[in-house]
VMD Tcl script that builds the backbone (N, CA, C; Angstrom):
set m [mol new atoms 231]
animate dup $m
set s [atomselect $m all]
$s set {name element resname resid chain x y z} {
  {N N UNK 1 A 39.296 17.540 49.265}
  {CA C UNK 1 A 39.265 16.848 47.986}
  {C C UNK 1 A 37.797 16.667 47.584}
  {N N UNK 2 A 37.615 17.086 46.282}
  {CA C UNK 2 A 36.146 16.539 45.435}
  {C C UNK 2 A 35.820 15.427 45.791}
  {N N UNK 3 A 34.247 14.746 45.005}
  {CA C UNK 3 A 34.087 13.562 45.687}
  {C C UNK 3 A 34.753 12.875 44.108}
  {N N UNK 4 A 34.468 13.760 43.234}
  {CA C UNK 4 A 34.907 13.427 41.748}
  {C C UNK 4 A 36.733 12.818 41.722}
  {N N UNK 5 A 37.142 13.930 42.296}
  {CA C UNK 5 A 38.761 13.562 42.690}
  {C C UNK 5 A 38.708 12.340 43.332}
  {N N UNK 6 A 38.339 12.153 44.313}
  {CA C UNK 6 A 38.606 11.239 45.049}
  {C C UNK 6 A 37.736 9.851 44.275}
  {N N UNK 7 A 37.225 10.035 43.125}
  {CA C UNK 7 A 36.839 8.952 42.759}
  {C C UNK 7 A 37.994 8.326 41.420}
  {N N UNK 8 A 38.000 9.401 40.996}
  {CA C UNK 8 A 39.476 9.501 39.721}
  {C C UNK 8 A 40.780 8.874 40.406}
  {N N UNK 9 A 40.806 9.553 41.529}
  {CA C UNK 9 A 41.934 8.877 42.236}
  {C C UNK 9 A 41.886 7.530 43.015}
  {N N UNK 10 A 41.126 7.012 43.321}
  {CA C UNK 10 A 40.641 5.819 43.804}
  {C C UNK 10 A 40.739 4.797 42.420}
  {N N UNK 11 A 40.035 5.415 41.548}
  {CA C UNK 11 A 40.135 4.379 40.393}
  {C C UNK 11 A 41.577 4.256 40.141}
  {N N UNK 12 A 42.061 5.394 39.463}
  {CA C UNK 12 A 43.287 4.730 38.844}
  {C C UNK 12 A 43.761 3.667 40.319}
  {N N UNK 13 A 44.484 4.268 41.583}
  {CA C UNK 13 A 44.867 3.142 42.644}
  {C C UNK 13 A 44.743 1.517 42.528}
  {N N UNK 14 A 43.034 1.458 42.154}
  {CA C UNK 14 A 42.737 0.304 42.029}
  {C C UNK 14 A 42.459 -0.138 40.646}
  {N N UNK 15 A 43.430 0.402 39.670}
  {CA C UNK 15 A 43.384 0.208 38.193}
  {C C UNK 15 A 42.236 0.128 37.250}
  {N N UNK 16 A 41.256 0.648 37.769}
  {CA C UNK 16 A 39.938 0.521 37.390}
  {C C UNK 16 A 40.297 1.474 35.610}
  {N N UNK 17 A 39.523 1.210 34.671}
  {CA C UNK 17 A 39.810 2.450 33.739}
  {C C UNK 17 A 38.299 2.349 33.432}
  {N N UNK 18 A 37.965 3.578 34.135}
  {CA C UNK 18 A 36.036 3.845 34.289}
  {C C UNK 18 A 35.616 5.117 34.785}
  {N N UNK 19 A 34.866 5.608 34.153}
  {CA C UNK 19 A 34.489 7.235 34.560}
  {C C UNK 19 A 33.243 6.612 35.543}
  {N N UNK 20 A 33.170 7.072 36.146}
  {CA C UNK 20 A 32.511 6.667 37.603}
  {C C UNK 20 A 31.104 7.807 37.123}
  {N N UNK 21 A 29.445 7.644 37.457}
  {CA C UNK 21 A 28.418 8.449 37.122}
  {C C UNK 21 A 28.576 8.777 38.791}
  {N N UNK 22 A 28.284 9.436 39.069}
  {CA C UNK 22 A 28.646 8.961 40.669}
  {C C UNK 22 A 26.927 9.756 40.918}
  {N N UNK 23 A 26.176 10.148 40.638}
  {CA C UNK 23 A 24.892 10.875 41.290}
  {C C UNK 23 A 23.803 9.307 41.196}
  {N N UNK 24 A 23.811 8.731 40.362}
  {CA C UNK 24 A 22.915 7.080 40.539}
  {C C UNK 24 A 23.786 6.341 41.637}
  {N N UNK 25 A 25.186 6.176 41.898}
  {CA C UNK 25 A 25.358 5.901 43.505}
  {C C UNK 25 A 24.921 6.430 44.019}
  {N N UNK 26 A 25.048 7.378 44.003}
  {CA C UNK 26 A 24.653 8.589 45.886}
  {C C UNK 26 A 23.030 7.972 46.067}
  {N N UNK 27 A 22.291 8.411 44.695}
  {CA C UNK 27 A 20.739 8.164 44.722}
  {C C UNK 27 A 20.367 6.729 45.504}
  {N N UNK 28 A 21.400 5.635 44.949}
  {CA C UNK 28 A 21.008 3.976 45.284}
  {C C UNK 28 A 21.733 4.107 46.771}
  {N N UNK 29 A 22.251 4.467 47.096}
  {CA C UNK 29 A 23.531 4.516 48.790}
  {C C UNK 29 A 22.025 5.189 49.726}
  {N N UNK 30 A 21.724 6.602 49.284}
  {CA C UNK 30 A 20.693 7.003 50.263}
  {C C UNK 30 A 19.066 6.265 50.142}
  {N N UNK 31 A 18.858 5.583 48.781}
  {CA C UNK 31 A 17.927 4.699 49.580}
  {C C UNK 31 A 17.474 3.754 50.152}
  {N N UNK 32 A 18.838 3.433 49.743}
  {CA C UNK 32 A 19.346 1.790 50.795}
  {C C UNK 32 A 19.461 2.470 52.132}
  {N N UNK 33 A 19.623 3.579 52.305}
  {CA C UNK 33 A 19.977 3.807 53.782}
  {C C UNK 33 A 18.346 4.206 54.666}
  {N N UNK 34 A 17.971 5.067 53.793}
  {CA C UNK 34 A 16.614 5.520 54.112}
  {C C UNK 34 A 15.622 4.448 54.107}
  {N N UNK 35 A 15.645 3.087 53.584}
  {CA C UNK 35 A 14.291 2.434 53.037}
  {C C UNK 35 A 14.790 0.993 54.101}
  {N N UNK 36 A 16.180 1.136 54.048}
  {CA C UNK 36 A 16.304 -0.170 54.676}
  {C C UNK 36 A 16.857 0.280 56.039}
  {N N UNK 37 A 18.324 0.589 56.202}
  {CA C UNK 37 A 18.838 1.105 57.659}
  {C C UNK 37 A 20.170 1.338 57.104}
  {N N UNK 38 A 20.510 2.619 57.517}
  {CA C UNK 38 A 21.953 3.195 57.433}
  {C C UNK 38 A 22.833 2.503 56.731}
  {N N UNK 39 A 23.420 0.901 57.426}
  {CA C UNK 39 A 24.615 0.209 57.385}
  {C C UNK 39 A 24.387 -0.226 55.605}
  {N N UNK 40 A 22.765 -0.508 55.448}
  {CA C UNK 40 A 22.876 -1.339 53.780}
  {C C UNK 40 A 23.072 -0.370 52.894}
  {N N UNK 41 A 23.314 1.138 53.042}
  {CA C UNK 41 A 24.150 1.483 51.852}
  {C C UNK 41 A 25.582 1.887 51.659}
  {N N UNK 42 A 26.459 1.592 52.424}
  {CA C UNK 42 A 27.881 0.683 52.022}
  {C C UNK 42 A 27.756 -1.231 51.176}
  {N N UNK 43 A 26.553 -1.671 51.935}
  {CA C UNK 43 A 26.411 -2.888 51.400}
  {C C UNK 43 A 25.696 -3.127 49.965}
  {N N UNK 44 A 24.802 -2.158 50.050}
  {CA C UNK 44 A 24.357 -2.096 48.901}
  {C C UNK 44 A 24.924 -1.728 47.408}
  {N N UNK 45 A 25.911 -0.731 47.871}
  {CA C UNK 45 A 26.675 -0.295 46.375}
  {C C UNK 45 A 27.583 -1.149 46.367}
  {N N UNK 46 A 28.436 -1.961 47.388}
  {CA C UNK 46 A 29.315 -3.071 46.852}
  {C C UNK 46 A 28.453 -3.912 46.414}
  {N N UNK 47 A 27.545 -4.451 46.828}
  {CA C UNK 47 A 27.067 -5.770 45.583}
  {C C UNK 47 A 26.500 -5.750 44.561}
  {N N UNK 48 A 25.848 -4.299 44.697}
  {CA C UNK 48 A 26.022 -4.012 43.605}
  {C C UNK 48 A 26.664 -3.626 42.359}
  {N N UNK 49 A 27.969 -3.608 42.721}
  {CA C UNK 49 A 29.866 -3.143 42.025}
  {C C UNK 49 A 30.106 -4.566 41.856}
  {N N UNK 50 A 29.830 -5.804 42.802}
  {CA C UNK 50 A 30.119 -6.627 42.553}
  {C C UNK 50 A 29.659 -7.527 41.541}
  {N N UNK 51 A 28.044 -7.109 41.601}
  {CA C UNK 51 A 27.375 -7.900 40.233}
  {C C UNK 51 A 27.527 -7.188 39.311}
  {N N UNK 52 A 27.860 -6.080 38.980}
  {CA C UNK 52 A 27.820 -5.298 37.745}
  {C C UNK 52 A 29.533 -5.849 37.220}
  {N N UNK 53 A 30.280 -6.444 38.257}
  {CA C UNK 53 A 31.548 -6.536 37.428}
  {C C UNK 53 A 31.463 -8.058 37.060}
  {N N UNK 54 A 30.855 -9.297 37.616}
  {CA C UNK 54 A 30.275 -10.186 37.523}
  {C C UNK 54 A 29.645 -10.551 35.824}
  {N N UNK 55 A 28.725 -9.571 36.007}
  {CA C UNK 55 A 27.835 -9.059 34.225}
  {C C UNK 55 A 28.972 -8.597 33.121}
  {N N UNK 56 A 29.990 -8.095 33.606}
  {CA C UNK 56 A 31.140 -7.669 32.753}
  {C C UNK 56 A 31.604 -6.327 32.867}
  {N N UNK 57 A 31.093 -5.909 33.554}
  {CA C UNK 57 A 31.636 -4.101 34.139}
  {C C UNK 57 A 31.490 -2.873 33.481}
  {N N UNK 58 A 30.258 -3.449 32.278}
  {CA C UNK 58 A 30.022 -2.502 31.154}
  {C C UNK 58 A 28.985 -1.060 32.126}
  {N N UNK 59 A 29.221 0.460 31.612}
  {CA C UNK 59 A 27.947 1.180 32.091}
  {C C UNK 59 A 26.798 0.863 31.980}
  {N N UNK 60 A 26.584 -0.111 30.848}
  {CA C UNK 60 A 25.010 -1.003 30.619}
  {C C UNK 60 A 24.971 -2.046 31.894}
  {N N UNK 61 A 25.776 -2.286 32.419}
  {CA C UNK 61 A 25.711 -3.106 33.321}
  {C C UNK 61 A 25.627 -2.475 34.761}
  {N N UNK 62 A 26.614 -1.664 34.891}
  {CA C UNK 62 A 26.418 -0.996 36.006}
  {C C UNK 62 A 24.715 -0.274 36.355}
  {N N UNK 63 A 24.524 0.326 34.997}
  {CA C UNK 63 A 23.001 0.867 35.842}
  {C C UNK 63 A 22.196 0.120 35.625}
  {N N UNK 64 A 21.957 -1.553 34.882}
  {CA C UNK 64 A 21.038 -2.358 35.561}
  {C C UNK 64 A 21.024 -2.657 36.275}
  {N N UNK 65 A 22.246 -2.837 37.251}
  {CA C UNK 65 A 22.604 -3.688 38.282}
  {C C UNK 65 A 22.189 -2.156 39.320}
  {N N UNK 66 A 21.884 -0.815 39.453}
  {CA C UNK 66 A 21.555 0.060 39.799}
  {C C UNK 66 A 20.406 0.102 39.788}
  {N N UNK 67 A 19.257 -0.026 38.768}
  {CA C UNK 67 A 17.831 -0.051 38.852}
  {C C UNK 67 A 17.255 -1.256 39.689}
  {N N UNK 68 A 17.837 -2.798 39.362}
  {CA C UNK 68 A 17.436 -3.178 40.269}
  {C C UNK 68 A 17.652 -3.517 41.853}
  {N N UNK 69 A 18.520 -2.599 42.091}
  {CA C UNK 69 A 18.528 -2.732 43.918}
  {C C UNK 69 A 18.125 -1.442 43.685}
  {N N UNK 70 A 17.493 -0.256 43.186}
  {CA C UNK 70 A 16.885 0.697 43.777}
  {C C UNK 70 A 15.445 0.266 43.933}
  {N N UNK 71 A 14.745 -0.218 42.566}
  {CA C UNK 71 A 13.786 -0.990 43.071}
  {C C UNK 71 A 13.255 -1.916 44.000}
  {N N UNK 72 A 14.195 -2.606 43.611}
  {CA C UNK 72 A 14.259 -3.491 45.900}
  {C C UNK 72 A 13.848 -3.099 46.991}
  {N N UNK 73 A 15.123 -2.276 46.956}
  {CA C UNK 73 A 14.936 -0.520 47.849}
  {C C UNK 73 A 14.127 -0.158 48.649}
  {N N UNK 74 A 13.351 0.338 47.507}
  {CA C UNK 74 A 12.247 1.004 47.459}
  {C C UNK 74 A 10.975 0.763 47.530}
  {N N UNK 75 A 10.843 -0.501 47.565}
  {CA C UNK 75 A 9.756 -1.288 47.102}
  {C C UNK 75 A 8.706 -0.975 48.589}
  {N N UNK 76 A 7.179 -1.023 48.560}
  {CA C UNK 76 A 6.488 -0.645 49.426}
  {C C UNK 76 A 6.653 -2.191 50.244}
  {N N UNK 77 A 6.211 -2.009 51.514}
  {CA C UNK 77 A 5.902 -3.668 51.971}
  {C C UNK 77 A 4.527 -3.763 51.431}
}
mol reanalyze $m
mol bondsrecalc $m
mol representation Tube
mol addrep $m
């Protein structure tokens, strides 16, 4: 299965009605994993799903709530 399928199909399941961007996840998942350690990018894209639905679940919302934990991220010490 696609990762696209499996996101189409996941949504409807969980009644979501949302076209998923899915390449700004992957981007925010691997540098939560790379910048911080493996486990924070499962953690990272849920709280970030969680504040973006929080804000109201708009795509304006989703990729602010995307820029700033990539910036986090990423951030130098």
């Amino acid at each position: 299965m696609s990762l696209t399928s499996w996101s189409e199909q996941l949504s409807d399941a969980l009644g979501l009605e949302l076209e998923v961007d899915i390449d700004p996840i992957l981007d925010l998942a691997r540098d939560a994993a790379h910048q911080i350690e493996r486990p924070a990018a499962p953690l990272t894209t849920f709280l970030v799903g969680y504040a973006a639905a929080m804000r109201g679940g708009s795509n304006d919302d989703i990729a602010d709530c995307i820029d700033i934990a990539t910036e986090l991220a990423t951030q130098k010490d």
